[in-house]
Structures are given as C-alpha cells and as structure tokens.
GUFI-481473 format. One record per residue (C-alpha): residue number from 1; residue in three letters; x, y, z. Coordinates in nm, 2 decimals. Example, Ala and Ser with C-alpha at 12.3 -4.5 7.8 and 13.67 -1.06 7.14 Angstrom:
2
[1,ALA,[1.23,-0.45,0.78]]
[2,SER,[1.37,-0.11,0.71]]
! end
This chain:
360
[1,UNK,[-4.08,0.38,-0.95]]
[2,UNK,[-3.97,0.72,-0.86]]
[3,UNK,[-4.04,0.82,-0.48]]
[4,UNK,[-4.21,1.15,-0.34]]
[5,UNK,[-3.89,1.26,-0.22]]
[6,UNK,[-3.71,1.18,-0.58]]
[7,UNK,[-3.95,1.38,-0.74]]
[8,UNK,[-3.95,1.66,-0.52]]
[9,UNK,[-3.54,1.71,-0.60]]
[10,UNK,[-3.61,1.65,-0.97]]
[11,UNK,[-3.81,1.95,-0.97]]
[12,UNK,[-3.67,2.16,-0.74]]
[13,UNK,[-3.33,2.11,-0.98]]
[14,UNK,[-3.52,2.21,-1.29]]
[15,UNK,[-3.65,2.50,-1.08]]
[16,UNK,[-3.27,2.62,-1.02]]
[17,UNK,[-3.16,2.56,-1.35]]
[18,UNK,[-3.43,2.77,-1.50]]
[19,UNK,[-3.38,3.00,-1.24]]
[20,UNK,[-2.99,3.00,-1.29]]
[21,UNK,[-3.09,3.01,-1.68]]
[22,UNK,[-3.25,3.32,-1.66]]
[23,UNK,[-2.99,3.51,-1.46]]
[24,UNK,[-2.74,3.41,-1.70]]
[25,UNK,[-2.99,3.52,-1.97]]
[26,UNK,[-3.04,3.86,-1.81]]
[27,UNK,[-2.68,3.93,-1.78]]
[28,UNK,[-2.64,3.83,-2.13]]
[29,UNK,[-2.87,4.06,-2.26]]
[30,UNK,[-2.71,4.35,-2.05]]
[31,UNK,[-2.37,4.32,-2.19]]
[32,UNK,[-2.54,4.28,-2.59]]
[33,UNK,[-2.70,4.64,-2.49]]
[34,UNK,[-2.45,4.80,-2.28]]
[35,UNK,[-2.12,4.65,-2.39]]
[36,UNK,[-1.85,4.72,-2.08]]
[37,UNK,[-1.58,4.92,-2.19]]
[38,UNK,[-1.31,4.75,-2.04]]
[39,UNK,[-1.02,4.90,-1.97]]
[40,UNK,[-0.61,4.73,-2.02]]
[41,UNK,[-0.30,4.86,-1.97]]
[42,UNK,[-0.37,5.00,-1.65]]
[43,UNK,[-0.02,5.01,-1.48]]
[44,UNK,[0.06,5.40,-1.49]]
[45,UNK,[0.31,5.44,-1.75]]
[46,UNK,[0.43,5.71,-1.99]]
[47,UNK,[0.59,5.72,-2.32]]
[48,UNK,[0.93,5.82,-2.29]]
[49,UNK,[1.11,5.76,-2.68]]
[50,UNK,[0.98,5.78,-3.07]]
[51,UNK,[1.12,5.61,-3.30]]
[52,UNK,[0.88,5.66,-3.65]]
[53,UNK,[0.57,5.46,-3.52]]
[54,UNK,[0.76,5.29,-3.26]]
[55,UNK,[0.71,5.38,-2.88]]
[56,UNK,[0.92,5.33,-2.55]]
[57,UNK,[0.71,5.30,-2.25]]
[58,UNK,[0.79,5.35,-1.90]]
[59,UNK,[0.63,5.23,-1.61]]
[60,UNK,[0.62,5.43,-1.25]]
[61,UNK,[0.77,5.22,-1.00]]
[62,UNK,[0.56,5.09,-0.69]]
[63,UNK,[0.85,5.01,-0.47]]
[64,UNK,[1.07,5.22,-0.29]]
[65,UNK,[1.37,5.09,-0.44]]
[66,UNK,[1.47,4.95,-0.76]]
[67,UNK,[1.71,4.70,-0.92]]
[68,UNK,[1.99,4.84,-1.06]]
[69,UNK,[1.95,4.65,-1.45]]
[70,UNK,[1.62,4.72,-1.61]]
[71,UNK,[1.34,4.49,-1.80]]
[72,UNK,[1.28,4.61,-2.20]]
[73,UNK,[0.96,4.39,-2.28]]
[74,UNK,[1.02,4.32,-2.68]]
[75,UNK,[0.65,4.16,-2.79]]
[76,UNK,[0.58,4.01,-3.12]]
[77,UNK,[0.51,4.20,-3.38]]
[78,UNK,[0.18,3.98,-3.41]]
[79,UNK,[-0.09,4.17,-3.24]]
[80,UNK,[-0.04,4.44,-2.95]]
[81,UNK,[0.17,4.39,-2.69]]
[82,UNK,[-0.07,4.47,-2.39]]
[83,UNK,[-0.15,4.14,-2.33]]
[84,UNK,[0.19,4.20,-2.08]]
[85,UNK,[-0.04,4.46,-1.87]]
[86,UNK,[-0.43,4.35,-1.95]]
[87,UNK,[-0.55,4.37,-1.62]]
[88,UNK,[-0.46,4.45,-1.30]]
[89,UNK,[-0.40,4.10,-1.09]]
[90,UNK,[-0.36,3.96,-1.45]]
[91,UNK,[-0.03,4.17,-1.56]]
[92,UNK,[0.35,4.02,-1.59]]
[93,UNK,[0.43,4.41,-1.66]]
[94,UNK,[0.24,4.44,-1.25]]
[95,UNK,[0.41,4.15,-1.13]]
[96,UNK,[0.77,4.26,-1.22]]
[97,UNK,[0.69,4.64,-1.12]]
[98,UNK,[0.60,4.49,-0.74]]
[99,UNK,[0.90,4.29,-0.74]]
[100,UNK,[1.16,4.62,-0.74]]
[101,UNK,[1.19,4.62,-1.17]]
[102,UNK,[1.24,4.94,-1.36]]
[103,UNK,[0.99,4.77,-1.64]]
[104,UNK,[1.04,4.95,-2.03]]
[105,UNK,[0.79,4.80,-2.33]]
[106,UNK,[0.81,4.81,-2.68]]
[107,UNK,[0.49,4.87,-2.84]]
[108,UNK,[0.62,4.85,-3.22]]
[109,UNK,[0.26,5.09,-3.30]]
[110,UNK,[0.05,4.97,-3.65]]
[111,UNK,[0.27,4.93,-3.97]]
[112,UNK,[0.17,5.13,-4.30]]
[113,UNK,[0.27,5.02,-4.66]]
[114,UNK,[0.62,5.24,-4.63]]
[115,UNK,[0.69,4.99,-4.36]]
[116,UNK,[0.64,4.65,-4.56]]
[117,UNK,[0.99,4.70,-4.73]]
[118,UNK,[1.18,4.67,-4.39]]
[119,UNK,[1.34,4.34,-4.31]]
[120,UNK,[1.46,4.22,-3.95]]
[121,UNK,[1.73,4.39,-4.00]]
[122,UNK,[1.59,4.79,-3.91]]
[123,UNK,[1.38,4.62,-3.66]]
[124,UNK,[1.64,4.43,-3.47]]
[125,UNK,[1.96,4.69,-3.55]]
[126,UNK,[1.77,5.01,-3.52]]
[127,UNK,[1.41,4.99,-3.32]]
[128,UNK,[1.55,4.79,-3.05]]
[129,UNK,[1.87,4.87,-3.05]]
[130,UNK,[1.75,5.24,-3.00]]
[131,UNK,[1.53,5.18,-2.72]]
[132,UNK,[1.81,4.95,-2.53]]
[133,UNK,[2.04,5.27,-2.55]]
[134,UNK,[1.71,5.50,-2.47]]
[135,UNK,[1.65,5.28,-2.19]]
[136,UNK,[2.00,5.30,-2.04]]
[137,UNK,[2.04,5.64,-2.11]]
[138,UNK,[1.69,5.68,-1.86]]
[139,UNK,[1.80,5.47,-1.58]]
[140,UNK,[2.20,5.53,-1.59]]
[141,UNK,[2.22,5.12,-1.64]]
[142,UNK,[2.50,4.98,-1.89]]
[143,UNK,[2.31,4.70,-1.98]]
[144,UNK,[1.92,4.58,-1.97]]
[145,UNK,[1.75,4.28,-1.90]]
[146,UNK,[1.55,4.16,-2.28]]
[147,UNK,[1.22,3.95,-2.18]]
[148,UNK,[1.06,3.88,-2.56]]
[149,UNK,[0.73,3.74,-2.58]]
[150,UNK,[0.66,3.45,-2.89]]
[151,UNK,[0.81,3.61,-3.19]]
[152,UNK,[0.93,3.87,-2.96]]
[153,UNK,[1.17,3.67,-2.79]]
[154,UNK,[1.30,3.54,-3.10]]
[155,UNK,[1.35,3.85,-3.19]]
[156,UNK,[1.53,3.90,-2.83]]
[157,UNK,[1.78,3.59,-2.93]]
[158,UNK,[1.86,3.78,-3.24]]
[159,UNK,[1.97,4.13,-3.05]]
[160,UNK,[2.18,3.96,-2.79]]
[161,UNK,[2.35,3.74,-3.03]]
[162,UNK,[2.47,4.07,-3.23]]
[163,UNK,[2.45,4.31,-2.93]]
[164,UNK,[2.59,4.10,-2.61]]
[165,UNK,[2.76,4.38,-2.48]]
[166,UNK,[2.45,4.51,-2.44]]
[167,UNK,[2.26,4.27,-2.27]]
[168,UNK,[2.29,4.18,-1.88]]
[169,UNK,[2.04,3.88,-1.90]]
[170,UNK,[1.80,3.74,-2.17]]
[171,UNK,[1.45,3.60,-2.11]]
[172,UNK,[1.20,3.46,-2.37]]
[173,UNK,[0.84,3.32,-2.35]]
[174,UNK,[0.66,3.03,-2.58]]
[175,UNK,[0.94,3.17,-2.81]]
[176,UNK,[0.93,2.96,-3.18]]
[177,UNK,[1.30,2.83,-3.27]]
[178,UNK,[1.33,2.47,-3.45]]
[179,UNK,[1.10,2.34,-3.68]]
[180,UNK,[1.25,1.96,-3.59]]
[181,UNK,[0.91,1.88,-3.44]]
[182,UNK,[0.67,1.67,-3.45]]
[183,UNK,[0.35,1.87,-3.36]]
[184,UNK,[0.21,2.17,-3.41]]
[185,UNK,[-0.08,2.27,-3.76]]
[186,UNK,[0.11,2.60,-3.76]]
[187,UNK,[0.44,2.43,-3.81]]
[188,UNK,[0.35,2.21,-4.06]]
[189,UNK,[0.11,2.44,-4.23]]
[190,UNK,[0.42,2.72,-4.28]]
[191,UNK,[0.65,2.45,-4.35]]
[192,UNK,[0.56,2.49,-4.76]]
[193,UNK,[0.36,2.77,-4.79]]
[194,UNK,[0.48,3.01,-5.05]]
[195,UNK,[0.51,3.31,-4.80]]
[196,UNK,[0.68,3.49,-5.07]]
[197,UNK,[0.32,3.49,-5.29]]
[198,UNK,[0.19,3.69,-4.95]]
[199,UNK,[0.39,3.89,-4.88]]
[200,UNK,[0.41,3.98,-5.29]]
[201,UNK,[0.02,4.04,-5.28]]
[202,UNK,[-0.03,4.24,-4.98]]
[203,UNK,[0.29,4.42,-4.86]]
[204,UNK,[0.23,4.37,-4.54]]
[205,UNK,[0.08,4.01,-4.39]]
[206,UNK,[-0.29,4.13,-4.30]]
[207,UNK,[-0.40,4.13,-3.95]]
[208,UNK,[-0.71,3.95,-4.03]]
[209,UNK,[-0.50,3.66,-4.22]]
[210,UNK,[-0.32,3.61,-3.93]]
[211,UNK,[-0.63,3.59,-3.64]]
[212,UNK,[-0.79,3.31,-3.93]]
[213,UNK,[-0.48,3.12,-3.95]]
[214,UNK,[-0.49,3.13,-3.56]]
[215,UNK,[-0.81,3.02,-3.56]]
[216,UNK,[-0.77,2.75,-3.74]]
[217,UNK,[-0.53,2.59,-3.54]]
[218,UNK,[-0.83,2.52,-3.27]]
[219,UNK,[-1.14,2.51,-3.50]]
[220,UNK,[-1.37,2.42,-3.21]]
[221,UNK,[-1.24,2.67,-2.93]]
[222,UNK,[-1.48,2.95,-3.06]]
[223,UNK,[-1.73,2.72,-2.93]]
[224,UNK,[-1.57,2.62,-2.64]]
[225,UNK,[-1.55,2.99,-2.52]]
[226,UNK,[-1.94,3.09,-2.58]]
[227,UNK,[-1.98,2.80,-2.38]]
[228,UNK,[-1.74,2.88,-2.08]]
[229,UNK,[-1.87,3.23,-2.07]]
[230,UNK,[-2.19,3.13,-2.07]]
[231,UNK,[-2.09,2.96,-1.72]]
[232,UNK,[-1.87,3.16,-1.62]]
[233,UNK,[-2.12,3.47,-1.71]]
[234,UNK,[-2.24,3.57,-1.31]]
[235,UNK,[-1.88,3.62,-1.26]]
[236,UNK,[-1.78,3.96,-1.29]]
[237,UNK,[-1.42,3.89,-1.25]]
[238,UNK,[-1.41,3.59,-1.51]]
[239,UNK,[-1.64,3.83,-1.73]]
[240,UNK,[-1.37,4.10,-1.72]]
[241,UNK,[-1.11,3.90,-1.82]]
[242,UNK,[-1.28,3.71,-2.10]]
[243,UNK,[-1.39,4.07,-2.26]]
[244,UNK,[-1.05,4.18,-2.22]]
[245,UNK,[-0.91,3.88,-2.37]]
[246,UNK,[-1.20,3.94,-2.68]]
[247,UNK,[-1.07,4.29,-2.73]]
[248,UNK,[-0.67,4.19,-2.72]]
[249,UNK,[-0.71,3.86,-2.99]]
[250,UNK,[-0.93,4.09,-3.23]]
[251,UNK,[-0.69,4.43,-3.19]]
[252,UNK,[-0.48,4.25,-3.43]]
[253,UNK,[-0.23,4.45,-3.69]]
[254,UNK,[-0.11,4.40,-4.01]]
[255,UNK,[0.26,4.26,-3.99]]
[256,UNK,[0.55,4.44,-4.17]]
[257,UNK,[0.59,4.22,-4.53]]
[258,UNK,[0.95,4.17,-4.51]]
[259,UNK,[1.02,4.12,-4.16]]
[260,UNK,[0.76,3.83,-4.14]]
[261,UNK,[0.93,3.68,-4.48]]
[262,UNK,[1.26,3.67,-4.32]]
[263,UNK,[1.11,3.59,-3.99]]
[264,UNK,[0.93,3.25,-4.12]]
[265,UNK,[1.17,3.13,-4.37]]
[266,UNK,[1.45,3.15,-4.04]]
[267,UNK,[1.21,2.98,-3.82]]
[268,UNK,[0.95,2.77,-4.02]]
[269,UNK,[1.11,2.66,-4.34]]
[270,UNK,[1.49,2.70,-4.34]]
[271,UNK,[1.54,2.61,-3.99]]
[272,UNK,[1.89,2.85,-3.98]]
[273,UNK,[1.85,2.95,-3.62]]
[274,UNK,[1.95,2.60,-3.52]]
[275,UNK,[2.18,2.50,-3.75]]
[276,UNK,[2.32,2.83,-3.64]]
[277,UNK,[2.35,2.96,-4.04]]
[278,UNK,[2.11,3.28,-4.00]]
[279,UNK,[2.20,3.58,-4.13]]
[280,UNK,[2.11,3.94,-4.13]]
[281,UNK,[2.21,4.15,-4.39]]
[282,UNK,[2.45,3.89,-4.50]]
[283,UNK,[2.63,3.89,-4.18]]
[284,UNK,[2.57,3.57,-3.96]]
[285,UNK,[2.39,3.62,-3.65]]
[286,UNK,[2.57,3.36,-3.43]]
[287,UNK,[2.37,3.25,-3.12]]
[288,UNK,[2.66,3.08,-2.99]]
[289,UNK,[2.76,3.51,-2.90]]
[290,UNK,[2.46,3.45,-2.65]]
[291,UNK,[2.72,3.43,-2.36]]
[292,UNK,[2.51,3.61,-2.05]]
[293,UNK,[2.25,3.39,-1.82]]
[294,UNK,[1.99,3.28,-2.04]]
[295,UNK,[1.57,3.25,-1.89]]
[296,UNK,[1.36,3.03,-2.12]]
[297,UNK,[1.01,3.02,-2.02]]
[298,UNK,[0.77,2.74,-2.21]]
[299,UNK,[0.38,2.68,-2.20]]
[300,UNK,[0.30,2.31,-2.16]]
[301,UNK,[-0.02,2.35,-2.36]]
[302,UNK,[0.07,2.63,-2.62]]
[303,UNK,[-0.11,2.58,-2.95]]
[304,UNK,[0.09,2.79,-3.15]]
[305,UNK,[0.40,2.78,-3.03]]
[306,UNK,[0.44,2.38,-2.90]]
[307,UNK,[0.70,2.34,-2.67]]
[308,UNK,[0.94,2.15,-2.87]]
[309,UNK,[1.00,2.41,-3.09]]
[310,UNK,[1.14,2.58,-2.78]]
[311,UNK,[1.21,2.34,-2.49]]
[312,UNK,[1.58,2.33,-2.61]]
[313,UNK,[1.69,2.66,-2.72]]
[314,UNK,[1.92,2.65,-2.42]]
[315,UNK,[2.18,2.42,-2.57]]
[316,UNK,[2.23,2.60,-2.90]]
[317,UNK,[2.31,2.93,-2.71]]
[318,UNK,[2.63,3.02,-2.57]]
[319,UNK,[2.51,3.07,-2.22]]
[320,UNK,[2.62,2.84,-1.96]]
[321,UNK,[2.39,2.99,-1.69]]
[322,UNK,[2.09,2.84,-1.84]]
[323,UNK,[1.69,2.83,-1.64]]
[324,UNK,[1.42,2.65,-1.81]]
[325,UNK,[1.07,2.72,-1.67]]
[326,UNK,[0.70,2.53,-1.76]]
[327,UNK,[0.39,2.63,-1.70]]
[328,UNK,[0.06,2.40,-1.75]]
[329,UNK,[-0.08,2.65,-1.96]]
[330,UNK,[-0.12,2.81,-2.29]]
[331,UNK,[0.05,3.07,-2.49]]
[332,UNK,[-0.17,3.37,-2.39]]
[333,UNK,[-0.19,3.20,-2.02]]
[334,UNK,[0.17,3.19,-1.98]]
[335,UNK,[0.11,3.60,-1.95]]
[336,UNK,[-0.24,3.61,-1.82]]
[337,UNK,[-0.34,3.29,-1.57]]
[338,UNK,[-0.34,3.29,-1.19]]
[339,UNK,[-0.12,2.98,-1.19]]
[340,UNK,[0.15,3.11,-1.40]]
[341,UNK,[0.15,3.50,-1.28]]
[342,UNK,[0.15,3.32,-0.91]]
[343,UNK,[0.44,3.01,-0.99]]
[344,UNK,[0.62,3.05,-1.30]]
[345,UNK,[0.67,3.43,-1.28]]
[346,UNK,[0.74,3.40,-0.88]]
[347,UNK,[1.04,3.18,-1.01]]
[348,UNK,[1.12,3.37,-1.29]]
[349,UNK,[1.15,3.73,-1.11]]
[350,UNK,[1.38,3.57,-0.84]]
[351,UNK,[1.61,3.44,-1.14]]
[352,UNK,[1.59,3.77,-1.29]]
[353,UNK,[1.65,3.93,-0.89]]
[354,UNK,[1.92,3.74,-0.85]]
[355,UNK,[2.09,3.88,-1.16]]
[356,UNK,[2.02,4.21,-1.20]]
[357,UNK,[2.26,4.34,-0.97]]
[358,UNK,[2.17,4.50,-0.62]]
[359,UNK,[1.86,4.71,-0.54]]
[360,UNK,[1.89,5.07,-0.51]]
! end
C-alpha cells in the first residue's frame, strides 16, 4: 500500500522530470533553429610561413618571458589539427603558451589530387623540415621541441630519427607504432586490407572513408552522445564543447594517397618501425638516431590508437632520458579533458620546462 506521503514524492518527481523535460526540449529546439556558431582556435596567432598548402602558425605569447627552445605542434594528417586549440580552458596549444612556450603548429591545409602522388618522404624531408628551420630562423633557437599528435607524432619519430641535430626534445601523443597487439578493430581491420586498391581508386584516402571507418570502431557511441547531450543540454559550457567537438570530428579531409600507403603498410601491416627496417626513399630511417630526451604521452582508454601499440615506443628509441605519461582518457581527451589538460599536461610541460633550456 502506498502512503499519502509516497505518493505525494511520486508525483512531485514526475512533475520535475516533465518539468526538466521540457527545458531540455526548449533548448533543443533553440539550437535546431539557431545553430551556435562556435568558435575554435581562439589563442591569437598568425601565420608566419607557406609552404604550397602547408601553413606555419605562431602563437603571441602570454607570459613575459619565454623558454629559450620552442614547441612545433606536427598533427596527423587525419582531420585538422585544431583540436590542439578548440577552446579556451580546453587547449594544449593555451596550456603550453601560459607555461612560458614559444608554441609553432603545423596545419598541413586540405590536399588536392596533385598531392596524392607524394609519399612521407616530401612531407617528412621537406614540409616539416622547412617549418623546423622557419621556426628557428623566427626565434633565433638551434633546435625545437617536436610534440606530434596520433599519426603526427609518428611522423615526429620519423624527423628526429633523420634530423636529430635538429631536434632538442621529442614528444608524442596516442601515437600508433607496433602492430604486436592484441586489441584494437582498427588494427586488425588494416592488418589485410588491400590499402593499395584505395589508394589506386581514389588518389587520395577520402575524408568521409576515414570518419566511417572511425565510426565503426564504436558503433554504439553515436548513441551514447545524443544521449549525454541530451543531459548534459542546460549546460552551456558542456554544450559548447560538445558542438565544438561535432564540428572538429566532421571537418575531416581527404588524406594524401601515398603518404597514407606508406604510412599504414610501416605501421599496420609491415610492422618496420619496430623491427627498426623502415625506409624512406630507400634510405633506412633508424629510430635508434633518436638520441635526445624522449616524452611519450598515452591515453588509457584510446579506441583508435590502444595503448599497446604505443606504451613501449621508448625502448626501441635511442633516447636514454625516457618519460612515459597516462591519462584515463581517450584519444581526443588526451588534448581536450579537464583531467588531462589539469594532470597529464601539468607533468608534461614541467618535463618539457626542465629541458628546454632557461627562460628568457
């Protein structure tokens, strides 16, 4: 038998959830009608360098001195690399700028069919490798400090280990290296696939391949996040972030044909980064050369990336000044959450402090 006082709660709880219903229903319809234009990439910058599509930004320092090596940000050529600066309070490019960096990005800008012919080799020996001497050339610096985000700081590995003279310190981030695991759809989805038949069809690997490939990996999370926005919907900050989030996973670009041949059969299906047999251009690109302190930063609960594909790149560099940070997170939060932009990257910019020579 349900008392007077038991009934009285069970309504007044159906009163606030249709009440909470309808506020979340109300904001709802506001955003479907007037869709927020929300704005990344806020930390002032400026392009400084060209290089065919390629750009060098430069971000205005917020501290009255600076360390004396500076931070080139080498993202993926998967998607755009703002996901480093989304939002402010959400931005590894903020944090590092707060902390005394002179912070440089790649943004590698949107391929085009005359692009699909060019292997890791003009992307590694000539795009990077020009804005490392751009970025020296702009600060007076000898050397820089790589971070390289996912394929990005694979990519990173590559430069240092053919460039070392170049490099003060190398950092990477849920950054793919052995195939010798166990987990991970991606890996054993790539492991066979005839990337060659892709590449062959399209030129370039489509954009749109790519984000439904990515999506397959979690086939349920597109209903996971209608349902966490739907809770999180009163929230203007968590709104915010979740529409900023949309935007960057949908901006996605086509990836240069060759570059992404050479990239997977390295990583994916040859494995020759760890048996230390990859070559570029027929020269080997020994990661042994990797001789200057080495930062390898891993998400706990990446997707894409699992951590045992990276966990160990450490022992097959050349590096004995070796850090290896986790975060409880994803591969987008290791750039974007409160507990990793607080933690992880509080840890990793006094690694990076303490090696970047004095502040100036």
């Amino acid at each position: 038998m349900v008392t007077l006082e038991e009934s009285i709660k069970i309504q007044k709880d159906i009163m606030d959830q249709a009440a909470d219903f309808m506020k979340k229903a109300s904001k709802g319809a506001k955003l479907m009608m007037q869709p927020p234009n929300v704005k990344v990439g806020q930390t002032p910058h400026e392009i400084v360098y060209r290089k065919h599509k390629a750009k060098l930004l430069r971000y205005a320092p917020m501290t009255e001195k600076v360390y004396e090596t500076p931070i080139l940000i080498t993202y993926a050529l998967v998607n755009k690399p703002y996901v480093m600066d989304l939002l402010p309070g959400r931005s590894v490019v903020e944090v590092l700028v707060k902390a005394g960096f002179q912070v440089f990005m790649l943004d590698w800008g949107e391929p085009t069919m005359n692009d699909s012919k060019k292997g890791l080799d003009v992307y590694l020996n000539t795009y990077i490798d020009k804005m490392v001497d751009k970025v020296c050339e702009l600060t007076g610096s000898e050397q820089v400090n790589l971070l390289g985000y996912c394929m990005g700081g694979t990519m990173a590995l590559m430069y240092t280990a053919m460039h070392p003279e170049k490099v003060k310190n190398v950092a990477t981030m849920a950054s793919p290296f052995s195939n010798e695991i166990k987990e991970g759809l991606l890996f054993e989805w790539t492991k066979d696939f005839p990337i060659e038949q892709l590449v062959e069809r399209y030129g370039n690997v489509p954009g749109w391949y790519l984000n439904m490939s990515f999506g397959l990996l979690k086939p349920l999370d597109k209903m996971d996040k209608n349902l966490n926005f739907y809770n999180g919907i009163l929230d203007d900050g968590f709104t915010e972030l979740f529409l900023a989030m949309e935007r960057w996973s949908a901006d996605s670009i086509d990836v240069p044909g060759q570059a992404y041949l050479e990239f997977v059969k390295a990583v994916f299906q040859e494995n020759t980064l760890v048996s230390n047999t990859f070559k570029i251009s027929g020269k080997q690109v020994d990661m042994k050369n990797i001789k200057c302190p080495y930062l390898n930063m891993v998400a706990l609960k990446d997707t894409l990336v699992p951590p045992d594909s990276s966990l160990e790149i450490g022992k097959y560099t050349g590096s004995e000044d070796y850090a290896l940070l986790t975060c409880d997170t994803g591969h987008i939060g290791l750039s974007v959450s409160g507990k990793a932009l607080k933690k992880t990257w509080g840890e990793a910019v006094k690694w990076l402090g303490e090696r970047s020579g004095g502040l100036k």
